[in-house]
MDAnalysis code that builds the backbone (N, CA, C; Angstrom):
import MDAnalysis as mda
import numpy as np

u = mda.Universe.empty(105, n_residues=35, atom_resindex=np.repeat(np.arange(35), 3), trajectory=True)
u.add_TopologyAttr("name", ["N", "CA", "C"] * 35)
u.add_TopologyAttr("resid", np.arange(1, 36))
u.add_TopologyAttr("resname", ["UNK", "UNK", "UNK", "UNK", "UNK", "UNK", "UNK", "UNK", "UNK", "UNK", "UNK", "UNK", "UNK", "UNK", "UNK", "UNK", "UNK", "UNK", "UNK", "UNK", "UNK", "UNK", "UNK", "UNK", "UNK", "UNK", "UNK", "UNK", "UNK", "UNK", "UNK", "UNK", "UNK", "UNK", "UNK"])
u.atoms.positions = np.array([
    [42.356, 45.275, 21.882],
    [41.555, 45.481, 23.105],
    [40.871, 44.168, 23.512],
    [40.755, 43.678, 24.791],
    [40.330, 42.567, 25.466],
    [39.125, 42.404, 26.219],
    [37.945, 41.938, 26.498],
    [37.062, 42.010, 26.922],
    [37.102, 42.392, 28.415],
    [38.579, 42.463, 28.902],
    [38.485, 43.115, 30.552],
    [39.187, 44.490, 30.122],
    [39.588, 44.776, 29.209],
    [39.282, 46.240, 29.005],
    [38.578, 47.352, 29.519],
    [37.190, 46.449, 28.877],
    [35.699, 47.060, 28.416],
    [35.441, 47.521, 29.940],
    [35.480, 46.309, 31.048],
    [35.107, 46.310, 32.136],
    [35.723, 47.431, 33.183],
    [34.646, 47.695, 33.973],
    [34.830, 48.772, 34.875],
    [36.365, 48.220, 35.757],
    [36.668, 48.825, 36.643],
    [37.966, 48.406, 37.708],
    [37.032, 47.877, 38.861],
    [37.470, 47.057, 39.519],
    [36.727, 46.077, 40.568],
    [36.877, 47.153, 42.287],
    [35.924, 47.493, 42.728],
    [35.208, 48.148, 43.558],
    [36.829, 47.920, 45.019],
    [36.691, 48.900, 45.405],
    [38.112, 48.781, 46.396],
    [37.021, 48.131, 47.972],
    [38.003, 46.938, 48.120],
    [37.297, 45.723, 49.526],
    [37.211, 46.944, 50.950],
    [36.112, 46.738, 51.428],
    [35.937, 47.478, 52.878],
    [36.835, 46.998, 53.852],
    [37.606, 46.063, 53.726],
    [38.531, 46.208, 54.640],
    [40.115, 46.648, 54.795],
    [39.889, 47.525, 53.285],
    [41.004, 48.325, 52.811],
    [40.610, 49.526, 52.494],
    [39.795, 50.670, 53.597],
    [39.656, 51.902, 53.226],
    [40.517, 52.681, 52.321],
    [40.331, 53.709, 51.565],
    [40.814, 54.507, 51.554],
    [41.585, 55.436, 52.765],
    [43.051, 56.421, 52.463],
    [43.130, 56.881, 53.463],
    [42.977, 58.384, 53.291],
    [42.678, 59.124, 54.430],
    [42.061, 60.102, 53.738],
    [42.577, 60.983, 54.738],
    [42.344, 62.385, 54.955],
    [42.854, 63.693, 55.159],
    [42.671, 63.359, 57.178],
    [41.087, 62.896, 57.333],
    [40.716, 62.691, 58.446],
    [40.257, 61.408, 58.186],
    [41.043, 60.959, 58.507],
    [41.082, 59.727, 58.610],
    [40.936, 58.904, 59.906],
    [40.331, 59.933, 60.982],
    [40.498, 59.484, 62.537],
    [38.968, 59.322, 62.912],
    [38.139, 59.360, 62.070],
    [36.854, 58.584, 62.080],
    [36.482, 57.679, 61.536],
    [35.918, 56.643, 61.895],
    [35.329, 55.259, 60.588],
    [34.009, 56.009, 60.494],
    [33.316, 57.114, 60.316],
    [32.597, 57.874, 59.769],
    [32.713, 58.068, 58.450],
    [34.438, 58.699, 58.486],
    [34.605, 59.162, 57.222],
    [35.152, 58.005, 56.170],
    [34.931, 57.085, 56.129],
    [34.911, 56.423, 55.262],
    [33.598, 55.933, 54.841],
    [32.481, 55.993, 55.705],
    [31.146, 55.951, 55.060],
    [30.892, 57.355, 54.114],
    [31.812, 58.614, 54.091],
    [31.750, 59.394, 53.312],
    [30.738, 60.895, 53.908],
    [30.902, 60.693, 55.925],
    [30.097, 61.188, 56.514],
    [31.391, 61.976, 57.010],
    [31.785, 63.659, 56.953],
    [32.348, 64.093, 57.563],
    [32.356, 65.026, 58.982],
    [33.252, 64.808, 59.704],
    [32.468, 64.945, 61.337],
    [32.637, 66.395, 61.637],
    [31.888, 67.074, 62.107],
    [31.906, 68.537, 62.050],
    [32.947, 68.874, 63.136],
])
Protein backbone atom coordinates (compact mmCIF):
# COMPACT_ATOMS: atom_id res chain seq x y z
CA UNK A 1 0.00 0.00 0.00
CA UNK A 2 1.26 3.59 -1.05
CA UNK A 3 0.76 6.77 0.60
CA UNK A 4 -1.87 7.86 -2.30
CA UNK A 5 -3.75 4.98 -1.32
CA UNK A 6 -4.47 6.39 2.05
CA UNK A 7 -5.70 9.56 0.26
CA UNK A 8 -9.20 10.48 -0.46
CA UNK A 9 -10.01 10.63 -4.62
CA UNK A 10 -9.50 14.31 -5.80
CA UNK A 11 -12.89 16.32 -5.77
CA UNK A 12 -14.59 16.18 -9.51
CA UNK A 13 -13.55 20.10 -11.35
CA UNK A 14 -16.83 22.39 -11.73
CA UNK A 15 -16.37 22.56 -15.07
CA UNK A 16 -17.10 18.92 -15.50
CA UNK A 17 -20.52 18.45 -13.81
CA UNK A 18 -21.86 15.49 -13.17
CA UNK A 19 -24.66 14.34 -15.50
CA UNK A 20 -27.68 13.76 -14.04
CA UNK A 21 -31.42 12.66 -14.60
CA UNK A 22 -32.35 16.58 -14.98
CA UNK A 23 -29.83 17.76 -16.08
CA UNK A 24 -31.60 20.84 -17.87
CA UNK A 25 -30.90 23.13 -14.94
CA UNK A 26 -27.41 24.50 -13.69
CA UNK A 27 -29.51 24.46 -10.44
CA UNK A 28 -29.20 20.99 -10.30
CA UNK A 29 -25.84 20.69 -10.10
CA UNK A 30 -25.65 23.04 -7.11
CA UNK A 31 -27.73 20.00 -5.79
CA UNK A 32 -30.99 22.35 -5.84
CA UNK A 33 -33.84 20.42 -7.51
CA UNK A 34 -36.42 22.50 -9.52
CA UNK A 35 -39.93 21.75 -8.61
Amino acid sequence: MSETDNMPPPPVPTSEPPVTENNQDSSVAAGEKPT
